[in-house]
C-alpha positions in Angstrom: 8.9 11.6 -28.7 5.9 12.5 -28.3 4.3 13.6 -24.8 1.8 10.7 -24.4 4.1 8.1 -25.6 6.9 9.2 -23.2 4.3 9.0 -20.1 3.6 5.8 -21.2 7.1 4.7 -22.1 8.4 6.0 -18.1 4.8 4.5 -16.7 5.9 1.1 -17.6 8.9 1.6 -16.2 8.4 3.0 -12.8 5.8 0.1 -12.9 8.5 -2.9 -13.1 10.1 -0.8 -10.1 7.1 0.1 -8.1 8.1 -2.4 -5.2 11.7 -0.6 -4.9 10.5 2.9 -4.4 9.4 2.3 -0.2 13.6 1.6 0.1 14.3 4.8 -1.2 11.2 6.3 1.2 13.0 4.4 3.9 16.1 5.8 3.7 14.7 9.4 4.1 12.8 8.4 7.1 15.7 7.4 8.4 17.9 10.2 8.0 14.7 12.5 9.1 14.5 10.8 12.6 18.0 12.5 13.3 15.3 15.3 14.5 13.0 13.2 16.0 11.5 14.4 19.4 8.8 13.4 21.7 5.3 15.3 20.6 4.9 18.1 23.2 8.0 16.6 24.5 5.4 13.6 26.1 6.1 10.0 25.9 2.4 9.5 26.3 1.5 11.4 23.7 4.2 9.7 21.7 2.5 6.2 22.4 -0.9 8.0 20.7 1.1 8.8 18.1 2.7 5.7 17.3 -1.1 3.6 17.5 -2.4 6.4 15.4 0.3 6.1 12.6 -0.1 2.2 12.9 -3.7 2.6 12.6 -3.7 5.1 9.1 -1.2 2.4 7.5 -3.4 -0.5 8.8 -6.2 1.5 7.4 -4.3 0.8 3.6 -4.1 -2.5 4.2 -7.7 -3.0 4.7 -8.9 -1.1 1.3 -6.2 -3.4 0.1 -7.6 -6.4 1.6 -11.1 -5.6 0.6 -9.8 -4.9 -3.0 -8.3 -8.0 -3.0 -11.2 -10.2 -1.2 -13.4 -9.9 -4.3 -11.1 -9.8 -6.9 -10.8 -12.6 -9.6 -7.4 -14.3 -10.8 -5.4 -12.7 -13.2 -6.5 -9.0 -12.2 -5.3 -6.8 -9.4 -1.7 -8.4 -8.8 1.9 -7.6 -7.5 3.1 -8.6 -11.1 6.5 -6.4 -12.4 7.2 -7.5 -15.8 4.1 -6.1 -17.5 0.4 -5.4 -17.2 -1.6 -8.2 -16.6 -5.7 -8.1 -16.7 -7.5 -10.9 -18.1 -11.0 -8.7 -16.5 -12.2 -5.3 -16.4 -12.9 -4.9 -12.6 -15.9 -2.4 -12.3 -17.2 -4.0 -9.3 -16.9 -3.6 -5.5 -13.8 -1.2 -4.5 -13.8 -0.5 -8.4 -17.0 1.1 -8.5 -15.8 3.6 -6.1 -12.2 4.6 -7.6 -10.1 3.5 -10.3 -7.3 3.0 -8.2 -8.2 1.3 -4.8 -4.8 -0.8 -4.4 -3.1 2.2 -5.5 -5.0 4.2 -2.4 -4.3 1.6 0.2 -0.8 2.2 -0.6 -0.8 6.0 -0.4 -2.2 5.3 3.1 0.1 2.4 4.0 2.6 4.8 3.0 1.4 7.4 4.9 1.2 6.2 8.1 5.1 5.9 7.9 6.0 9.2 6.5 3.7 10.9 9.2 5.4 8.7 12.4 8.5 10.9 12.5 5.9 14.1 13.2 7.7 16.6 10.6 5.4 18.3 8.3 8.1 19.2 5.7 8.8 14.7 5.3 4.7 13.8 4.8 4.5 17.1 2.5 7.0 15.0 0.7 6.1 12.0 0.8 2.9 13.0 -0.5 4.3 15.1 -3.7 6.7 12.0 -5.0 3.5 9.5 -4.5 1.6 11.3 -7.0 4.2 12.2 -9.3 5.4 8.3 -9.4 2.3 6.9 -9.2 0.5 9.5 -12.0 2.9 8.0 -14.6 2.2 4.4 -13.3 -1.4 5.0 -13.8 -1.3 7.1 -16.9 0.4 3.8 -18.3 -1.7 1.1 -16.9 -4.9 3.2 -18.3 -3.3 2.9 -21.5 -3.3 -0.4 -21.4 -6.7 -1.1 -20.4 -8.3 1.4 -23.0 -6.6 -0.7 -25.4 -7.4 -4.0 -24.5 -11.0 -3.4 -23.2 -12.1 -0.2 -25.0 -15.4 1.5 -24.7 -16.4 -0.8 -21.9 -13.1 0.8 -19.7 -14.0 4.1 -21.7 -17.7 4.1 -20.2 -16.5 2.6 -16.5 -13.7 5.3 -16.3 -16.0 8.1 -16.9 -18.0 7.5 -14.1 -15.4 6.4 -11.7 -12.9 9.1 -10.5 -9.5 8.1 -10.8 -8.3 8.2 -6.7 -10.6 9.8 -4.5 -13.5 7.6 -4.2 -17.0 8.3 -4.8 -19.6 6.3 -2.1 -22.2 6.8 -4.4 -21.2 4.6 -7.4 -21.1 1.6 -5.1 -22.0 -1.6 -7.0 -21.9 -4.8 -5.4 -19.0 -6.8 -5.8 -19.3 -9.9 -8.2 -17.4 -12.4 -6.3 -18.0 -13.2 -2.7 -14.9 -12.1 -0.4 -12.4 -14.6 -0.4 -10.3 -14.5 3.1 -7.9 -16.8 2.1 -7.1 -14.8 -0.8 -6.0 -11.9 1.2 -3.7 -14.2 3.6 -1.9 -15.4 0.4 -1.9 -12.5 -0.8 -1.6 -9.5 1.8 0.9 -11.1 4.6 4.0 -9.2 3.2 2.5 -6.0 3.1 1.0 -6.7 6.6 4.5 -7.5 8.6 6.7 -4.6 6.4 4.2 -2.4 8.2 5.1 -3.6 11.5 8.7 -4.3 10.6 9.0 -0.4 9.4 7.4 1.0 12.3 9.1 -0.9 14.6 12.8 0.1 13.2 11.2 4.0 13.3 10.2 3.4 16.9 13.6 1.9 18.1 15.7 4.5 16.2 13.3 7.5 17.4 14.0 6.2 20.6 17.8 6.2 20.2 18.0 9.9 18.5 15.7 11.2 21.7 17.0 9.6 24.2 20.8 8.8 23.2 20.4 5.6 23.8 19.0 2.6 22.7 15.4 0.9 24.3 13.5 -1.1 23.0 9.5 -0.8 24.0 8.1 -4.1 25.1 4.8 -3.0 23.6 6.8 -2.8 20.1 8.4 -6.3 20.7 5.4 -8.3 21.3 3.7 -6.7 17.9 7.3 -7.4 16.3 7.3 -11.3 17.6 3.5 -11.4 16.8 4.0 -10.2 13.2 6.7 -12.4 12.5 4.8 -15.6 13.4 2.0 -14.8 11.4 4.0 -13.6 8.7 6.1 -17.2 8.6 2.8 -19.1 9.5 1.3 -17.5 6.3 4.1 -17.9 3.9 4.8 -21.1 4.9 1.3 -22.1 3.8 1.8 -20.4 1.0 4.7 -21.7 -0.3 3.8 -25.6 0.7 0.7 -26.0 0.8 -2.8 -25.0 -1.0 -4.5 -24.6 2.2 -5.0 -20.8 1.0 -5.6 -21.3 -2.5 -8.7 -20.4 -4.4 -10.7 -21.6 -7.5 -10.7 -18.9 -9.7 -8.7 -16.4 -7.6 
């Protein structure tokens, strides 16, 4: 087989299981807080840590959420199965990289991997985004150069493929929708919290030898969660969030 059609072949594949590779990521973490310790050995500095950490990861979510806010239907998605674009998007975040949702997640990401403070686990983290995600994108490109040809040919020559360049900006062509990011963004929002919390609790536990839970974690946890369920529960029964044409 040849080398292009065996990206392609394993792009689409790591692409159905894009949304099972944080488990795995998880699980390292995990295993990596065993040597979890108190930066310079200070709690307070610890606290910094954690807000910082929550702060990168939130920073994700917002090129997420901006993405997303001006995004039509049909385009930009958490679909599995196979690509789905019924638009090129050259607009907006897309004007800047080809990749923005793919960049909020390296930062969602990354604000996890860094929260256990060892070097050696973001190096990784790092090295098996890109690899994963290079195949992903080598496949989805594919796909678009096929279905929209030289108009994705001339938007992907100016527009570099991850790190974004300010200077293409073009204004969005659809106003930003907030509801579409509540419908849309909630899940990513509280598996942030939920992760950081669990890191948190079990950092505590591997420093301390014993199990504490910080009531500054808790009230973000309970917080979250009832924005999370408020969300999905409008959602799932009603159309108070939904959007002509998005």
């Amino acid at each position: 087989m040849a080398l292009r059609e065996d990206f392609e072949r394993s792009g689409h594949r790591l692409f159905r299981w894009r949304s099972y590779l944080p488990l795995a990521g998880l699980a390292v973490i995990i295993l990596a807080l065993r040597e979890y310790e108190y930066p310079g050995h200070s709690e307070m500095l610890d606290h910094l840590w954690e807000v910082t950490c929550l702060g990168i990861s939130f920073a994700g979510l917002a090129i997420r959420s901006y993405t997303i806010g001006h995004t039509p239907k049909g385009t930009s998605g958490r679909n599995t199965k196979k690509q789905v674009a019924d638009a090129l998007n050259t607009t907006g975040a897309y004007s800047l990289v080809r990749n923005p949702l793919y960049l909020g997640n390296f930062f969602m990401g990354l604000g996890v991997a860094l929260f256990a403070h060892l070097w050696w686990l973001t190096l990784i983290y790092v090295l098996v985004f890109w690899l994963y995600y290079e195949r992903i994108i080598f496949a989805e490109e594919a796909y678009l150069r096929d279905k929209f040809g030289t108009d994705y040919l001339t938007w992907a020559d100016r527009t570099p493929v991850f790190v974004p360049n300010f200077r293409n900006y073009r204004k969005p062509e659809l106003p930003f929708s907030f509801k579409n990011v509540l419908r849309r963004e909630h899940n990513g929002f509280f598996a942030v919290i939920v992760c950081l919390f669990l890191f948190e609790t079990l950092g505590e536990l591997f420093a301390e030898r014993r199990l504490e839970f910080d009531s500054g974690w808790i009230v973000t946890l309970i917080v979250g969660f009832l924005v999370w369920l408020t969300l999905r529960t409008l959602k799932k029964r009603t159309r108070v969030l939904n959007v002509d044409g998005r």
